[in-house]
N, CA, C and O atoms as a GROMACS GRO file, in nm:
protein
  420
    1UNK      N    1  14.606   8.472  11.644
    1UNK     CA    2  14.476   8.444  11.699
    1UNK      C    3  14.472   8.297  11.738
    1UNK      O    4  14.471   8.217  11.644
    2UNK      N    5  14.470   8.249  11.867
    2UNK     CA    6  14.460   8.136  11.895
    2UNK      C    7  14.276   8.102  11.944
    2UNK      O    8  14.205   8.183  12.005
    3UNK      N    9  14.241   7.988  11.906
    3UNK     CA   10  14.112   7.905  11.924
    3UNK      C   11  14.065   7.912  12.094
    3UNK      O   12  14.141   7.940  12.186
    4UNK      N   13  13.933   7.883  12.102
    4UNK     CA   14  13.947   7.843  12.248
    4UNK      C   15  13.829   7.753  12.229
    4UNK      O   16  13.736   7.756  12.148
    5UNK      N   17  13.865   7.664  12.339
    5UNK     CA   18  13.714   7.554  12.364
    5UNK      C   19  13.599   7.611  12.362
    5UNK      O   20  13.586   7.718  12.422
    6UNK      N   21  13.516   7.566  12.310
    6UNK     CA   22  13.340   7.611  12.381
    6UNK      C   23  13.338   7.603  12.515
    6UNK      O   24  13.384   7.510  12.581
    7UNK      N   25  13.272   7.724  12.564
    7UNK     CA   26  13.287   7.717  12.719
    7UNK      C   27  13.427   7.751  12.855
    7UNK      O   28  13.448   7.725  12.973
    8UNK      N   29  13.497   7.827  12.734
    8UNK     CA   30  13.656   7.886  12.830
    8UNK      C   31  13.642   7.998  12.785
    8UNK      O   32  13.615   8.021  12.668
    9UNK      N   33  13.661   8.086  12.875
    9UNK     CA   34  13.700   8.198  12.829
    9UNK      C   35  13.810   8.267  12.900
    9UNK      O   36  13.823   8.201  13.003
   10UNK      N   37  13.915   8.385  12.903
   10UNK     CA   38  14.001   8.478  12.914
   10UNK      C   39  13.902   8.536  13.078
   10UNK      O   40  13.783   8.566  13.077
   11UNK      N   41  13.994   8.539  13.206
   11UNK     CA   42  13.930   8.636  13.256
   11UNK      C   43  14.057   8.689  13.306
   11UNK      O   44  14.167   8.643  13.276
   12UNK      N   45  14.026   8.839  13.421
   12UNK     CA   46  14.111   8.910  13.486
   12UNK      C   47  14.066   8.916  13.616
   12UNK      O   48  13.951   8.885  13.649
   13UNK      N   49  14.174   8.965  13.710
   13UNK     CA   50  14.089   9.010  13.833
   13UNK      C   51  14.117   9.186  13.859
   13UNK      O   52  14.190   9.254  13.786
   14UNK      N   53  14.067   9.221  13.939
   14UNK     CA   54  14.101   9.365  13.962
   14UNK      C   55  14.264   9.394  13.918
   14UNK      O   56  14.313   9.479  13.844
   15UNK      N   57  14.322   9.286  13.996
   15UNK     CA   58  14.456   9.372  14.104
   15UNK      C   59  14.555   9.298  13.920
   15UNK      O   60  14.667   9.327  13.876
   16UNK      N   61  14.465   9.216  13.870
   16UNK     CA   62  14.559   9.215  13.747
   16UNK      C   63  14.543   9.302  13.669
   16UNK      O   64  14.645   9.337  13.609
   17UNK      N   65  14.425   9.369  13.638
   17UNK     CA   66  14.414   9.510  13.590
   17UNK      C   67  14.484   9.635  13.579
   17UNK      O   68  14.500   9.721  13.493
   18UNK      N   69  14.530   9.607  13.734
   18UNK     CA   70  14.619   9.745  13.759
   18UNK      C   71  14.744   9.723  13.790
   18UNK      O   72  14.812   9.814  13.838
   19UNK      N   73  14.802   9.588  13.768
   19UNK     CA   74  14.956   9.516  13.756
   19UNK      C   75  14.994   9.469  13.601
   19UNK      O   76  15.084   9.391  13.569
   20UNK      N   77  14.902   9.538  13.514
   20UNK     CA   78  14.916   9.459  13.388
   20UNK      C   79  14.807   9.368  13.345
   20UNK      O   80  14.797   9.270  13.419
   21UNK      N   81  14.729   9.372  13.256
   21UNK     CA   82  14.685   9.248  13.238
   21UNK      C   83  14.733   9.149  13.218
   21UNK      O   84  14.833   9.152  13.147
   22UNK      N   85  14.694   9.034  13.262
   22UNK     CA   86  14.745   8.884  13.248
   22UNK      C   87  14.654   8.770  13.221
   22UNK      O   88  14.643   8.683  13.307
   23UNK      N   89  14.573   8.762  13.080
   23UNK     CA   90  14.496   8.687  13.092
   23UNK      C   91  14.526   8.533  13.078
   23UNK      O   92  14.607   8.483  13.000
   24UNK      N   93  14.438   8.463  13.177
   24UNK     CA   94  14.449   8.337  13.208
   24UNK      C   95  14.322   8.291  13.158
   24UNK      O   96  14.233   8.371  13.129
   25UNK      N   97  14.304   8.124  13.143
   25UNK     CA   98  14.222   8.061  13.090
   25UNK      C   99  14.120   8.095  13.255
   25UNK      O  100  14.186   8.118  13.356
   26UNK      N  101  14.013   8.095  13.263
   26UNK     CA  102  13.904   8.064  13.344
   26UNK      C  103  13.874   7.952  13.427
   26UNK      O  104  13.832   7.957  13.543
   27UNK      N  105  13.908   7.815  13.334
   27UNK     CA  106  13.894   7.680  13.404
   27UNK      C  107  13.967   7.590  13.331
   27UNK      O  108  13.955   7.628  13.214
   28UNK      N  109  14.062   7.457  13.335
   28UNK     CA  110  14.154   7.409  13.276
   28UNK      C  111  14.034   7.380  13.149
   28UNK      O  112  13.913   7.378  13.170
   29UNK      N  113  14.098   7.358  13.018
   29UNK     CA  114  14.001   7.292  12.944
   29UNK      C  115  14.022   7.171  12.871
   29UNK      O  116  14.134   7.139  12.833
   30UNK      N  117  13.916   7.098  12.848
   30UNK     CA  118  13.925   6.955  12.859
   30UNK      C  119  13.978   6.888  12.695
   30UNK      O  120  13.891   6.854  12.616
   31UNK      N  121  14.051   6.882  12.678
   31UNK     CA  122  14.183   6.885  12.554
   31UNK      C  123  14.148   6.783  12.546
   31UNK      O  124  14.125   6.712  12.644
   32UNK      N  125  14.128   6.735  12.377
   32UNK     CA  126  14.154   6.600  12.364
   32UNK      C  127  14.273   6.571  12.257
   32UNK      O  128  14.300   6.626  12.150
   33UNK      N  129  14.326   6.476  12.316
   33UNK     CA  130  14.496   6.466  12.249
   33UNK      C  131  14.494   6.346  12.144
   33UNK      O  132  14.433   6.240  12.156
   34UNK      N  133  14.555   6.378  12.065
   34UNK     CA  134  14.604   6.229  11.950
   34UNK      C  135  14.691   6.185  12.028
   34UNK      O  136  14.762   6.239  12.112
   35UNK      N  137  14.672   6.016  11.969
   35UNK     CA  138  14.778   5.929  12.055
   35UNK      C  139  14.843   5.891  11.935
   35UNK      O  140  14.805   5.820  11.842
   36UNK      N  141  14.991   5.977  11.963
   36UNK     CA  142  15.062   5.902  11.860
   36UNK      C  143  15.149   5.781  11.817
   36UNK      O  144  15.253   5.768  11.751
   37UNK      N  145  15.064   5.698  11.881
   37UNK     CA  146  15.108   5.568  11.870
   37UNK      C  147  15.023   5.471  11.724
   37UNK      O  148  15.056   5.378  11.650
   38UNK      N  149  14.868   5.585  11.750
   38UNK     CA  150  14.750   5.540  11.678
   38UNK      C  151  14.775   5.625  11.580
   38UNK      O  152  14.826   5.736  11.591
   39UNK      N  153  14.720   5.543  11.437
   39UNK     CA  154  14.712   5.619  11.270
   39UNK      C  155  14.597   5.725  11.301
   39UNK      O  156  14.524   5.760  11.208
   40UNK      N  157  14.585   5.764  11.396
   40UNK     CA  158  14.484   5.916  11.398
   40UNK      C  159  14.505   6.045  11.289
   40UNK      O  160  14.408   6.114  11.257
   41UNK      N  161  14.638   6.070  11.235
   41UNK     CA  162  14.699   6.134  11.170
   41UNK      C  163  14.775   6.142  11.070
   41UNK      O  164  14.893   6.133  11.104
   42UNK      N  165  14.751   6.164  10.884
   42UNK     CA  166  14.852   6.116  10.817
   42UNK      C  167  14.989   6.191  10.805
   42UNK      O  168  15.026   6.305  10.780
   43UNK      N  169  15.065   6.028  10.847
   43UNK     CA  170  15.247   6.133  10.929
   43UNK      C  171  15.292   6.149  10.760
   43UNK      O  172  15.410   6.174  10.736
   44UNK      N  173  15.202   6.135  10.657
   44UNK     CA  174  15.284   6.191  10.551
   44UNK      C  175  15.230   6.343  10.516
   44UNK      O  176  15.260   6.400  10.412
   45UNK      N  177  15.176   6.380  10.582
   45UNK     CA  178  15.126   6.527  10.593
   45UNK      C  179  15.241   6.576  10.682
   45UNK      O  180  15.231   6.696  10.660
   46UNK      N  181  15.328   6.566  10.754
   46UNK     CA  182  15.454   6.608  10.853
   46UNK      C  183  15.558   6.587  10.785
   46UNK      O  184  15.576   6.496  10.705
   47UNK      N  185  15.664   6.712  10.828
   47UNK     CA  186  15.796   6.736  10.739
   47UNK      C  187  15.886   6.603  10.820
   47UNK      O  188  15.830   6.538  10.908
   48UNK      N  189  16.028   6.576  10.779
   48UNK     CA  190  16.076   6.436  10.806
   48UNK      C  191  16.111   6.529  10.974
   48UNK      O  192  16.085   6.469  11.078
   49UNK      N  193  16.177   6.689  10.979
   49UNK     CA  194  16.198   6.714  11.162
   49UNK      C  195  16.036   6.694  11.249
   49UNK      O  196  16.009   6.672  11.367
   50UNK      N  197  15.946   6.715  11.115
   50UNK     CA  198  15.804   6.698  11.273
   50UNK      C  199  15.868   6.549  11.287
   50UNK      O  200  15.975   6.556  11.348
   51UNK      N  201  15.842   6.438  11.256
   51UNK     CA  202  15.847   6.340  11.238
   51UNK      C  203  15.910   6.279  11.383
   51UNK      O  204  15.849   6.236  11.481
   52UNK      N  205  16.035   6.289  11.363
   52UNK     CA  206  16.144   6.278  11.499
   52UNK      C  207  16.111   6.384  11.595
   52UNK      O  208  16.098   6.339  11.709
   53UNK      N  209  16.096   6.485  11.588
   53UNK     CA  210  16.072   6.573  11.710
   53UNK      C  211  15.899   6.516  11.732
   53UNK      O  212  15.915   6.477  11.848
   54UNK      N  213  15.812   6.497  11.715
   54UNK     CA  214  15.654   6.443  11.769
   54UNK      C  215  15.692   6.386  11.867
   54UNK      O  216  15.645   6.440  11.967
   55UNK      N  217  15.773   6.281  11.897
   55UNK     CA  218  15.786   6.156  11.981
   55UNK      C  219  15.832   6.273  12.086
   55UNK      O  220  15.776   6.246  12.192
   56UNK      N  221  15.883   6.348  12.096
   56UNK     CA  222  15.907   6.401  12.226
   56UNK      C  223  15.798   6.490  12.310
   56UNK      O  224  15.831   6.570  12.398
   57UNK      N  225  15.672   6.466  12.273
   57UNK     CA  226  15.584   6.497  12.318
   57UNK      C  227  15.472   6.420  12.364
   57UNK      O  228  15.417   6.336  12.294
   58UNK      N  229  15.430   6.458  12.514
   58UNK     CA  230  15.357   6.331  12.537
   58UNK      C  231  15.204   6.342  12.520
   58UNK      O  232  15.114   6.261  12.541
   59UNK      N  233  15.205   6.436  12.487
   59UNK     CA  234  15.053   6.497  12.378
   59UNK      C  235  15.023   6.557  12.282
   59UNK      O  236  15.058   6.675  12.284
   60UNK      N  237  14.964   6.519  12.180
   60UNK     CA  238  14.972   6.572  12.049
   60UNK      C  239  14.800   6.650  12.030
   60UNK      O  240  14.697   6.589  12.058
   61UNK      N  241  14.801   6.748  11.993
   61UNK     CA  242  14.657   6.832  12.016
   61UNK      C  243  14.614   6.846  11.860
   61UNK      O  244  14.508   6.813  11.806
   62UNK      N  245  14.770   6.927  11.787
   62UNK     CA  246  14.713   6.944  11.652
   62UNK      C  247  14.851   6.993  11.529
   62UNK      O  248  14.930   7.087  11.534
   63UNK      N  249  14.835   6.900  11.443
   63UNK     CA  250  14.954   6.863  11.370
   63UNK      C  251  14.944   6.988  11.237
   63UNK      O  252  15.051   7.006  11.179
   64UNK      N  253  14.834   7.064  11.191
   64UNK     CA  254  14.824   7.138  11.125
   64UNK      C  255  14.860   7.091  10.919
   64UNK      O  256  14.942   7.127  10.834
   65UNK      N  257  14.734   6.987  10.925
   65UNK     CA  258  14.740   6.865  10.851
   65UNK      C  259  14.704   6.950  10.719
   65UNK      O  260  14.717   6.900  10.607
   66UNK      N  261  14.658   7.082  10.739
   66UNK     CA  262  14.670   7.182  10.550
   66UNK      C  263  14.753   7.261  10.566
   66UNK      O  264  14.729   7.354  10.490
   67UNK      N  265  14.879   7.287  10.647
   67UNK     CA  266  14.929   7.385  10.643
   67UNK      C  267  15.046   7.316  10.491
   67UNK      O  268  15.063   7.203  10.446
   68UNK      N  269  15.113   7.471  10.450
   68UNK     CA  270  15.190   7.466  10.362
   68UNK      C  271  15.352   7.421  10.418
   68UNK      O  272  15.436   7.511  10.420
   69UNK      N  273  15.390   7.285  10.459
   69UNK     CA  274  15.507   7.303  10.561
   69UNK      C  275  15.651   7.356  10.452
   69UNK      O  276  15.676   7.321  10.336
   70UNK      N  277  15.711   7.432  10.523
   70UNK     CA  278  15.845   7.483  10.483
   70UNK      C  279  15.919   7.380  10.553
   70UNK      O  280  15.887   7.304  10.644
   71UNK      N  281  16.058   7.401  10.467
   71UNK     CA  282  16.203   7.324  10.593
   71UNK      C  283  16.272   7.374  10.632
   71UNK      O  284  16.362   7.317  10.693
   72UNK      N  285  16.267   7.532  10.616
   72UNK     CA  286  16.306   7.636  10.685
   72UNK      C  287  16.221   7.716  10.795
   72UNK      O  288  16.111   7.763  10.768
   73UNK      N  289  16.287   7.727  10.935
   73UNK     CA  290  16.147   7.825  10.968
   73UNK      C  291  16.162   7.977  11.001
   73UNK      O  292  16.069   8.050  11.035
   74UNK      N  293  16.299   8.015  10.984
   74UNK     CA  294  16.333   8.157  11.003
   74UNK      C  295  16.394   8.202  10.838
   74UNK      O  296  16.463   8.119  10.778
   75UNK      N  297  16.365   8.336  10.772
   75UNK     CA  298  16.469   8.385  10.679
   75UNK      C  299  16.576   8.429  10.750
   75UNK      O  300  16.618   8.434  10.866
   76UNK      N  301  16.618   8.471  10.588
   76UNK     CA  302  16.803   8.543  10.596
   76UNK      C  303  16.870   8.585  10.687
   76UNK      O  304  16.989   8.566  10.714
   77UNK      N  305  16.735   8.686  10.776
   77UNK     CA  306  16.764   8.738  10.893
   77UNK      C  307  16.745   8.706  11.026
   77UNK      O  308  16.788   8.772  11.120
   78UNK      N  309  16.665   8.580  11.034
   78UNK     CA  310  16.640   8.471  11.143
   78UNK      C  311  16.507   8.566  11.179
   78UNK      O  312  16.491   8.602  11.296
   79UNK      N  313  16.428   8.597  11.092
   79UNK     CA  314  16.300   8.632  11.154
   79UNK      C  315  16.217   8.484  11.118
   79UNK      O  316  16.235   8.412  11.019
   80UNK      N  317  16.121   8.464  11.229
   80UNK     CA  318  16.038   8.356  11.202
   80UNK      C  319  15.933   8.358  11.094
   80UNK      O  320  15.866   8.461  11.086
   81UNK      N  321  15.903   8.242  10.993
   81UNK     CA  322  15.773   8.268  10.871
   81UNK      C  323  15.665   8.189  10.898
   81UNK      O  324  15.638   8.069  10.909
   82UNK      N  325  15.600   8.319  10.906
   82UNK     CA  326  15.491   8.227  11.015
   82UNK      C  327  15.348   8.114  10.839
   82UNK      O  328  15.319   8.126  10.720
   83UNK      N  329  15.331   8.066  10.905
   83UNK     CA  330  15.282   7.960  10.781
   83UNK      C  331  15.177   7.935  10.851
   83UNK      O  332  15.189   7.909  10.971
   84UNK      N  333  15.066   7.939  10.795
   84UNK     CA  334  14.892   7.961  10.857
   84UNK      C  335  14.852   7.808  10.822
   84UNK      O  336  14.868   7.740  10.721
   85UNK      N  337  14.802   7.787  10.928
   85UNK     CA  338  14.717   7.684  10.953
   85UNK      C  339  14.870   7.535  11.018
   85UNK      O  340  14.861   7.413  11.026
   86UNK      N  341  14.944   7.594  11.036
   86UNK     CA  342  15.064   7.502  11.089
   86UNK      C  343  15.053   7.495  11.247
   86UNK      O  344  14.969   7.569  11.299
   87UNK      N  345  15.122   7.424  11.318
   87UNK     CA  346  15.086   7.403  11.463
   87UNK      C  347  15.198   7.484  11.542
   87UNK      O  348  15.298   7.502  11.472
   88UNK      N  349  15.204   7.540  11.678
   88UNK     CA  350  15.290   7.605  11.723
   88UNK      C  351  15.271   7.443  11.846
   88UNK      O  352  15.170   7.394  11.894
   89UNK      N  353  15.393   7.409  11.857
   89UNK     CA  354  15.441   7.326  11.956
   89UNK      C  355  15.332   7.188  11.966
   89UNK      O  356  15.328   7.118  12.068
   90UNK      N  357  15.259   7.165  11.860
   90UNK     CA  358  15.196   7.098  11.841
   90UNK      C  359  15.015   7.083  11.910
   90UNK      O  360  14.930   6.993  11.904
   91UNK      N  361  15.019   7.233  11.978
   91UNK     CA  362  14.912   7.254  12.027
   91UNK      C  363  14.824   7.336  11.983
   91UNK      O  364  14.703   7.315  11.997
   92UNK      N  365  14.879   7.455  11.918
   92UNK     CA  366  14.772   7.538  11.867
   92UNK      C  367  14.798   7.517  11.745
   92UNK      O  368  14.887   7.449  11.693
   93UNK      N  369  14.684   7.604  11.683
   93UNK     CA  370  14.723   7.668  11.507
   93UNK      C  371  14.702   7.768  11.467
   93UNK      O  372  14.600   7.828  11.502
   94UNK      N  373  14.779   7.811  11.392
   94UNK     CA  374  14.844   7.973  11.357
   94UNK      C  375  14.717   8.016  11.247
   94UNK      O  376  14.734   8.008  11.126
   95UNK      N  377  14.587   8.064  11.309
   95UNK     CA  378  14.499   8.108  11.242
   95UNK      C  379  14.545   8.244  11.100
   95UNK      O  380  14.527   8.244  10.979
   96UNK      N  381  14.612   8.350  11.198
   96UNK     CA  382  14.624   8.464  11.079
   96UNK      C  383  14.733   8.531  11.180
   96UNK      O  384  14.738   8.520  11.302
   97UNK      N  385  14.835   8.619  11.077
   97UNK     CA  386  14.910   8.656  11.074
   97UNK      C  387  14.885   8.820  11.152
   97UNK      O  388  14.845   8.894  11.062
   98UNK      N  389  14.893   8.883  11.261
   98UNK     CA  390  14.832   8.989  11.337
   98UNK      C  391  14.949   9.110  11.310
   98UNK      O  392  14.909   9.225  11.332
   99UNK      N  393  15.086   9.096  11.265
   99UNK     CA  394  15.147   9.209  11.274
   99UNK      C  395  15.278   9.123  11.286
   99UNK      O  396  15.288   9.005  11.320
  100UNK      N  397  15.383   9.217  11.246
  100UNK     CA  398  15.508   9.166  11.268
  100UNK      C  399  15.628   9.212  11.426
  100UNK      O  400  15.744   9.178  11.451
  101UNK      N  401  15.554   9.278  11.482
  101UNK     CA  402  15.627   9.338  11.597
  101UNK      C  403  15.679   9.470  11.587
  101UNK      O  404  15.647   9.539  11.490
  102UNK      N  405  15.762   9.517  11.681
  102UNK     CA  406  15.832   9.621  11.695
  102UNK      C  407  15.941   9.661  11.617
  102UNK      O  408  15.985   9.775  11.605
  103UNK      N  409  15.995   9.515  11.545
  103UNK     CA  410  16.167   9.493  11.504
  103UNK      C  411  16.083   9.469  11.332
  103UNK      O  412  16.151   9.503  11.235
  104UNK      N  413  15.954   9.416  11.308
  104UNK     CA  414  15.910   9.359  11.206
  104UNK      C  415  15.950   9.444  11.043
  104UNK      O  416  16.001   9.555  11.028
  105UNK      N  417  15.922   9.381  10.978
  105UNK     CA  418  16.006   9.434  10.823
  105UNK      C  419  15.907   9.494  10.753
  105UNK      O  420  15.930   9.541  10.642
   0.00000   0.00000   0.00000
């Protein structure tokens, strides 16, 4: 379950209806980013790879500052563990866990 701004919502058009749905945001929305240059964020809440991998991003949205961080992110079998309230690519956060897929255990 990902968040959305106040004021965005998911739309479709016909011809995506009947090609698949494909929902797209409605109107870009107006993101506000940490600058990680600024103590906006405590980097001792981040594992030592966020740490070095952050800098390669030139916007930081949301660091997922209660999540439980692991230093692993796949098990035994290279399935991914998903860890709630952690950031996916530093933009969203992993509200709740919806199902494990087709292949899931």
């Amino acid at each position: 379950m990902v968040k959305l701004l106040p004021g965005h919502s998911f739309s479709a058009s016909d011809n995506d209806l009947y090609n698949g749905f494909s929902p797209r945001l409605s109107s870009e929305p107006e993101l506000h980013s940490v600058d990680i240059s600024e103590e906006n964020y405590d980097k001792r809440k981040l594992t030592t790879f966020e740490l070095s991998e952050i800098k390669e991003y030139a916007k930081i949205y949301f660091v997922g500052p209660h999540a439980k961080k692991q230093i692993d992110f796949d098990d035994k079998d290279g399935v991914y563990k998903v860890v709630l309230h952690d950031h996916l690519a530093y933009r969203f956060e992993i509200i709740k866990s919806i199902g494990k897929g087709s292949f899931g255990h």
